[in-house]
C-alpha positions in Angstrom: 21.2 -69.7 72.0 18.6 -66.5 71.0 21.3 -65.3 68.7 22.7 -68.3 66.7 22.1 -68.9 63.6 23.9 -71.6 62.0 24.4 -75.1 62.9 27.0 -76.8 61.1 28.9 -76.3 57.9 27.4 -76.9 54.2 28.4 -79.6 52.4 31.1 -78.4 49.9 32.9 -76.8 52.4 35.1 -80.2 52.9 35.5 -83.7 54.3 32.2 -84.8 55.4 32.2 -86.3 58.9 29.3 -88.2 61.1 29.9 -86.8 64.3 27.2 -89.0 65.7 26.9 -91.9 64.4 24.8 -94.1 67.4 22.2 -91.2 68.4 18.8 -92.0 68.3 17.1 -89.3 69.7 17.4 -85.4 68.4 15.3 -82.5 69.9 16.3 -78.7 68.7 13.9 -76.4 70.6 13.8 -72.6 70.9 15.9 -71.2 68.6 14.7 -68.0 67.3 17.3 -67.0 64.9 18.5 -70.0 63.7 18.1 -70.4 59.9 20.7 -73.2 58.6 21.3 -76.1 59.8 23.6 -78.5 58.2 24.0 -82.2 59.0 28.2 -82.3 58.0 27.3 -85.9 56.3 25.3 -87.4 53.0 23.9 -90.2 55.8 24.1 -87.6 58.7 22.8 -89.4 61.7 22.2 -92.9 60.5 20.7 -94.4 63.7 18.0 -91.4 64.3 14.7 -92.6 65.1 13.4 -89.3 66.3 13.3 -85.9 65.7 11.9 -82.3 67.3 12.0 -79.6 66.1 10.2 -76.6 67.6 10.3 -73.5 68.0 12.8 -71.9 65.0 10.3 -70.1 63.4 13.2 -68.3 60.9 14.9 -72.2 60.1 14.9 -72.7 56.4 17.4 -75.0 55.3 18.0 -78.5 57.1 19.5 -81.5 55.8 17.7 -85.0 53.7 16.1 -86.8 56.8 17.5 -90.6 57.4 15.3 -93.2 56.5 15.6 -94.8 59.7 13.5 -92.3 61.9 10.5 -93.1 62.8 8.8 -90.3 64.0 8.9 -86.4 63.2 7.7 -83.8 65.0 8.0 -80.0 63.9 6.0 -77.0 65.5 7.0 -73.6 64.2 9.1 -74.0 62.0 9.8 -71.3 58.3 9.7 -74.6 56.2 7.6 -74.2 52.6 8.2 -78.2 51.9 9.1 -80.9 53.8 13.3 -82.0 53.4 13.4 -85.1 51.8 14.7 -87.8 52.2 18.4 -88.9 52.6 18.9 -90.4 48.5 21.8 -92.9 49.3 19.8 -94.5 51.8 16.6 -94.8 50.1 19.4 -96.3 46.6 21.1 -98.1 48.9 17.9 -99.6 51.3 15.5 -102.4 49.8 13.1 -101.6 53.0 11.2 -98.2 53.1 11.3 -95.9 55.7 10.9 -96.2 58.8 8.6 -93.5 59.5 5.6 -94.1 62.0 4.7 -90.7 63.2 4.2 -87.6 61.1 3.2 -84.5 63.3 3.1 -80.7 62.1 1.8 -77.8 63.8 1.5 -74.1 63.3 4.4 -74.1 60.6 3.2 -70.6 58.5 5.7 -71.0 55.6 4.2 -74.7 54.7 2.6 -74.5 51.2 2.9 -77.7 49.3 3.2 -81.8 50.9 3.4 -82.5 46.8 7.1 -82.0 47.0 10.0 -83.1 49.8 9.5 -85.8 52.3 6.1 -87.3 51.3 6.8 -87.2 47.3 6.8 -90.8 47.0 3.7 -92.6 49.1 5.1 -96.3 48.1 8.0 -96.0 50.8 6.6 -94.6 53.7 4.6 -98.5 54.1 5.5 -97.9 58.1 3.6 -94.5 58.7 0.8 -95.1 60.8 0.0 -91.2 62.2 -0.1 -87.8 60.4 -1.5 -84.5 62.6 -1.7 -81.9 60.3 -2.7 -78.7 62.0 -2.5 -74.8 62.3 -0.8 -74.4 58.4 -2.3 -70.8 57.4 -1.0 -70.9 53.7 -1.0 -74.7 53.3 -2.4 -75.3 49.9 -1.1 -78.7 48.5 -1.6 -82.1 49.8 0.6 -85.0 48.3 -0.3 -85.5 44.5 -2.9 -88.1 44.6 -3.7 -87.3 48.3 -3.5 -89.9 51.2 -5.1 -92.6 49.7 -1.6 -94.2 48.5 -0.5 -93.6 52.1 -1.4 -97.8 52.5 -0.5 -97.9 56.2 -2.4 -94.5 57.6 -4.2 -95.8 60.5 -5.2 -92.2 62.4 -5.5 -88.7 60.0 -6.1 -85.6 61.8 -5.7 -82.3 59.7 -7.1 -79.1 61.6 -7.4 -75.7 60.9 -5.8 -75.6 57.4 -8.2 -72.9 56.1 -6.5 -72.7 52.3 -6.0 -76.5 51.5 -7.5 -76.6 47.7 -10.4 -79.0 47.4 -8.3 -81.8 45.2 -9.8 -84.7 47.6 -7.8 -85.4 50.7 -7.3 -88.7 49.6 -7.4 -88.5 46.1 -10.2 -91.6 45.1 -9.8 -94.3 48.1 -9.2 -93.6 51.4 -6.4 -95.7 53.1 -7.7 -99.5 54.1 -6.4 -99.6 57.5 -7.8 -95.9 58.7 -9.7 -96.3 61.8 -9.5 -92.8 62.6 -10.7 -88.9 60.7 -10.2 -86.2 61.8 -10.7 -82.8 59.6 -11.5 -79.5 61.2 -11.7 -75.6 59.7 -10.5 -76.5 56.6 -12.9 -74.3 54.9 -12.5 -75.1 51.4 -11.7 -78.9 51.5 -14.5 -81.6 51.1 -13.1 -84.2 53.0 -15.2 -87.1 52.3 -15.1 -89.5 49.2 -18.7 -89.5 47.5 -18.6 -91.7 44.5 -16.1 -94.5 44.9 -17.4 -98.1 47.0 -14.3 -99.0 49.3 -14.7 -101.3 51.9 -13.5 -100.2 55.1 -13.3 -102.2 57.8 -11.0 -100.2 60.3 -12.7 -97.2 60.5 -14.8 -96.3 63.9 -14.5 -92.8 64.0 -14.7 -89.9 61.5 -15.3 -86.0 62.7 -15.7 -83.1 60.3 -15.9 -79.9 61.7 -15.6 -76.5 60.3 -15.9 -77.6 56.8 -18.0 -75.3 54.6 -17.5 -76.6 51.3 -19.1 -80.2 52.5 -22.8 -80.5 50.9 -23.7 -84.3 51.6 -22.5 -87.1 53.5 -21.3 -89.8 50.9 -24.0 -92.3 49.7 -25.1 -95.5 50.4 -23.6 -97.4 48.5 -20.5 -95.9 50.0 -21.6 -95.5 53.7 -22.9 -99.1 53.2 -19.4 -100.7 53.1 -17.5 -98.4 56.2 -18.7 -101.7 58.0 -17.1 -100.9 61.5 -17.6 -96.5 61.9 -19.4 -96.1 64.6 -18.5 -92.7 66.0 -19.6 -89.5 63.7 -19.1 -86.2 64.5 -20.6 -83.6 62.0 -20.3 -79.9 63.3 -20.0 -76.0 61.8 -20.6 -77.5 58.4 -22.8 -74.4 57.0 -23.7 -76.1 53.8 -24.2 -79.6 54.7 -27.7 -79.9 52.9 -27.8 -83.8 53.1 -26.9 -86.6 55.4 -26.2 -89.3 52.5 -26.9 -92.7 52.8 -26.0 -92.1 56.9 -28.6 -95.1 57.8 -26.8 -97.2 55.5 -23.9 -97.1 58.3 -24.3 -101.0 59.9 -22.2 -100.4 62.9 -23.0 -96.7 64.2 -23.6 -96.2 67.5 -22.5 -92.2 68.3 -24.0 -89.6 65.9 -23.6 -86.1 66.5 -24.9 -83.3 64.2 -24.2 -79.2 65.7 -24.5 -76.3 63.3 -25.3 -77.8 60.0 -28.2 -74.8 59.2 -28.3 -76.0 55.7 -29.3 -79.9 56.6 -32.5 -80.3 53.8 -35.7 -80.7 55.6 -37.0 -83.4 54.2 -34.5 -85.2 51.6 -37.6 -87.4 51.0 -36.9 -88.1 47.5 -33.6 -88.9 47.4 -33.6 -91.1 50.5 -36.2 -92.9 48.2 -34.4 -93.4 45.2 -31.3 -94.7 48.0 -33.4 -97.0 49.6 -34.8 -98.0 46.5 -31.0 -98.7 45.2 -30.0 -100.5 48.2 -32.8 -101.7 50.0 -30.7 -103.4 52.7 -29.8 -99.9 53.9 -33.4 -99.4 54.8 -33.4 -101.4 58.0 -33.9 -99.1 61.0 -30.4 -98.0 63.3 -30.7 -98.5 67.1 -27.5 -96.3 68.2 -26.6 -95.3 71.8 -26.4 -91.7 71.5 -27.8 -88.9 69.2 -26.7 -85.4 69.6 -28.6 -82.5 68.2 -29.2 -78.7 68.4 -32.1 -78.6 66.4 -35.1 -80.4 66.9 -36.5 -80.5 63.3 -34.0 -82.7 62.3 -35.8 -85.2 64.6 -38.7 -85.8 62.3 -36.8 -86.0 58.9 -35.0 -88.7 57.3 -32.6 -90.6 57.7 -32.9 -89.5 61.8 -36.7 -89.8 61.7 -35.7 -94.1 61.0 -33.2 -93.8 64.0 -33.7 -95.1 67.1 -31.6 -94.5 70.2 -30.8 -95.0 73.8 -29.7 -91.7 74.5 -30.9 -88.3 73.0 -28.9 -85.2 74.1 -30.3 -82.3 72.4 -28.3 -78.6 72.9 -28.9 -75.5 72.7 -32.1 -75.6 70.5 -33.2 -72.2 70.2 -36.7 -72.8 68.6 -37.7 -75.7 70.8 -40.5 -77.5 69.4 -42.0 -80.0 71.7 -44.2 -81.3 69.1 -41.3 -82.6 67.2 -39.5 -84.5 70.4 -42.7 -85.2 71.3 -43.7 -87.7 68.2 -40.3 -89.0 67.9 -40.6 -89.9 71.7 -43.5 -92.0 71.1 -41.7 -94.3 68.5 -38.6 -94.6 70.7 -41.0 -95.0 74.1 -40.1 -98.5 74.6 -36.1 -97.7 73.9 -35.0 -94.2 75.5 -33.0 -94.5 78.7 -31.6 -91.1 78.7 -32.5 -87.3 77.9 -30.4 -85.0 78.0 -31.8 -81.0 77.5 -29.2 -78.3 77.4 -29.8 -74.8 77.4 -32.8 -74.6 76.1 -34.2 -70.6 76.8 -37.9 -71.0 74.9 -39.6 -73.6 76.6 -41.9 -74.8 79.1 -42.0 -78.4 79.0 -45.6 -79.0 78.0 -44.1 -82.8 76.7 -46.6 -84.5 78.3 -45.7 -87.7 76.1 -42.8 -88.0 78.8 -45.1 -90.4 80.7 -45.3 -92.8 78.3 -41.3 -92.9 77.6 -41.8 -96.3 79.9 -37.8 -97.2 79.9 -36.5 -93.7 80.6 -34.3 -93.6 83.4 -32.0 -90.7 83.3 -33.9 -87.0 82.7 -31.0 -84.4 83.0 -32.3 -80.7 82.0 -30.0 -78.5 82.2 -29.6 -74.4 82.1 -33.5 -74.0 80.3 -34.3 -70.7 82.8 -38.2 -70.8 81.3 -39.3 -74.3 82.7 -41.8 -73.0 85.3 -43.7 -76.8 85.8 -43.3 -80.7 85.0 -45.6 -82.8 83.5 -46.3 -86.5 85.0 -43.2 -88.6 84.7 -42.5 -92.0 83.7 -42.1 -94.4 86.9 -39.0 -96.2 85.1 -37.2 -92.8 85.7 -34.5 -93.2 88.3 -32.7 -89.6 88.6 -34.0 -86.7 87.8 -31.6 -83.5 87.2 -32.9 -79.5 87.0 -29.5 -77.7 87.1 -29.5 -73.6 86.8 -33.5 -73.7 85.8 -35.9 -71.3 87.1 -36.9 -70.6 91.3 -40.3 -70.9 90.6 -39.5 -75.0 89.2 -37.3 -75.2 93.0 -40.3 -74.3 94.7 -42.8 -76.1 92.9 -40.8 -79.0 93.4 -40.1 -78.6 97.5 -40.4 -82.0 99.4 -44.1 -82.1 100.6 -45.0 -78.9 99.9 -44.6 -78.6 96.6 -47.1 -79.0 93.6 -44.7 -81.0 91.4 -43.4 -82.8 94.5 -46.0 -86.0 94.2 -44.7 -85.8 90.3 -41.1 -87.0 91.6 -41.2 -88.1 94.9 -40.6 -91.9 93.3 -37.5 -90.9 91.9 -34.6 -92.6 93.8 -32.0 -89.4 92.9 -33.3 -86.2 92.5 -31.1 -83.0 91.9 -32.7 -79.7 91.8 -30.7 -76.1 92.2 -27.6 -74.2 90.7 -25.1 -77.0 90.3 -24.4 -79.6 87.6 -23.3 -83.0 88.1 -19.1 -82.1 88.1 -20.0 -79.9 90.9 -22.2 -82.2 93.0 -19.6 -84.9 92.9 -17.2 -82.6 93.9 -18.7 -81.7 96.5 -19.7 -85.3 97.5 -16.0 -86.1 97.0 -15.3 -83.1 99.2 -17.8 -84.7 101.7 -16.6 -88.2 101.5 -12.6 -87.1 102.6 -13.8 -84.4 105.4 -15.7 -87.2 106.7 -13.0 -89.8 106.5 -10.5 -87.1 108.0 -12.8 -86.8 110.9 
């Protein structure tokens, strides 16, 4: 079907027909010159629950969508708005549609979500999930955003570099969100700043690739997302502030990569937020903090944090200083370092002793670490993946001068492998062995 490129007949052109009035299901794939298609009916497939269509990347004109289906999935497709939906059904309906699912991908034509399908928020009270991604001349979101969208449970939009900065979700996000999603969408701040919502659905919010973000939302804002506890900030070159972040009660996962801009020590207004809502000011104990630079470590709000894991990656100007007076506050908490590719240093964190629960030190791909220093006897595996031959050799069993320095250590992994690898290999091991 390379060559057709019509489905159907328009409308005027005579009786209209419903030449399949039970099917639920509808997938038109892979159609490269296809540009009409016409459904023969005002309520053409009235028992349609869902649709595909993929691959018609010249298919402009397609028929009002039933307000029955309940999930739509287009990928490719020469659409500039969405079709709307069938008007005798929505007339003729007292329920709203039935739509769950929203899914869009790569579809280059897309310019506005103000007009077509998602015109009118009040009667999609069923959708649930919208993926938004790969829409290079995407400009308009729905009129007052996805705030009116009551239902939204999971947003992802990604890689939507022209969406104007009108707010995603116009003043409130949805109430039952529990999931955010917003990558390289370059000129969209994503986040609400000024407007107390309480949100008790929402565990997990990333923003990547988002250069017009400045701050995290304050907290009075932060304050009342009462169950996020999964935050993903990364590529965000202007992100000068992290907000009222420790205002967060339930966080347990932070991450912060490439945010240059972060303010190095936001001491005054943290003051004036802590001031403002002092109940914000009691200290976060999360279970993992991921960072790639180690200044952040001793400003606020991450200075106040505590946590059971610290993975820190790729930190190109490695102060130990830093880690090392943020280690002693958290020496009775840390369980698990993790150093990644770390090319300027040489370990000379000798507070490492004193971390007195630590029992996971995993250092991975830092070529200059020549020596260790003492190590805590809580520690119970010890990982030096792709490091240096000089660190192998010091750390020989019996012979080598770091060897007394981790001969208590119950697992010990030292040499060009990381732990995929080795259990892999053990795997490998195990099912030669059981074949034998």
């Amino acid at each position: 079907m390379d060559s057709l490129k019509l489905i159907g007949s328009a409308p005027d052109r005579g009786t209209e027909v419903c030449v399949f009035p039970s099917l639920k299901e509808l997938r038109i794939e892979n159609m490269p010159a296809l540009e009409e298609f016409y459904g023969g009916a005002t309520q053409w497939l009235p028992c349609l629950k869902t649709l595909y269509v993929f691959y018609c990347p010249k298919l402009r004109v397609f028929p009002n969508l039933p307000c029955g289906l309940s999930k739509l999935s287009i990928n490719n497709v020469s659409w500039v708005t969405l079709p709307q939906l069938c008007h005798d059904q929505v007339e003729a309906s007292s329920s709203s549609s039935s739509l769950s699912s929203l899914e869009i991908y790569s579809c280059g034509d897309l310019v506005s979500l103000a007009e077509g399908l998602l015109l009118h928020p009040q009667l999609f009270t069923s959708l649930v999930e919208l993926v938004i991604q790969n829409c290079s001349e995407l400009t308009h979101l729905p009129i007052r955003g996805f705030g009116k969208f009551t239902s939204l449970k999971e947003i992802k939009v990604k890689v939507c570099p022209k969406l104007r900065n009108s707010s995603i979700f116009g003043r409130f996000l949805p109430s039952l969100l529990h999931t955010l999603v917003i990558q390289h969408c370059d000129v969209l701040d994503p986040l609400p700043n000024k407007a107390p919502q309480d949100l008790d659905f929402l565990t997990r919010v990333i923003i990547s690739g988002c250069a017009n973000i400045k701050s995290l939302p304050l907290a009075e804002v932060l304050g009342r997302w009462k169950a996020l506890d999964h935050l993903l900030l990364k590529d965000c070159s202007q992100l000068e502030s992290l907000g009222g972040l420790q205002a967060l009660p339930s966080l347990k996962h932070l991450e912060v990569i490439k945010c240059p801009s972060l303010v190095a020590d936001d001491s005054s207004s943290l003051s004036t937020s802590l001031a403002e809502h002092p109940s914000s000011s009691t200290s976060l104990i999360l279970d993992e903090i991921h960072i790639d630079d180690l200044s952040l470590l001793s400003t606020m709000p991450l200075k106040s944090i505590s946590t059971r894991e610290l993975h820190l990656k790729c930190c190109i100007d490695f102060q130990s200083s830093a880690l090392e007076e943020w280690a002693l506050k958290n020496r009775t908490l840390l369980q698990v370092l993790y150093i990644r590719d770390v090319s300027s240093w040489q370990f000379p964190l000798e507070e490492l002793q004193s971390l007195c629960c630590l029992q996971v030190l995993d250092v991975y791909h830092c070529r200059e670490l020549q020596s260790l220093p003492k190590l805590p006897s809580s520690l119970k595996e010890l990982w030096l993946c792709y490091c240096s031959s000089e660190l192998e050799e010091r750390c020989l069993q019996d012979s080598g001068p770091d060897w007394p320095k981790i001969q208590h250590i119950p697992t010990v992994q030292i040499g060009n492998y990381d732990k995929e690898t080795l259990a892999a290999i053990t795997l490998e091991e195990h099912n030669r062995r059981t074949r034998e």
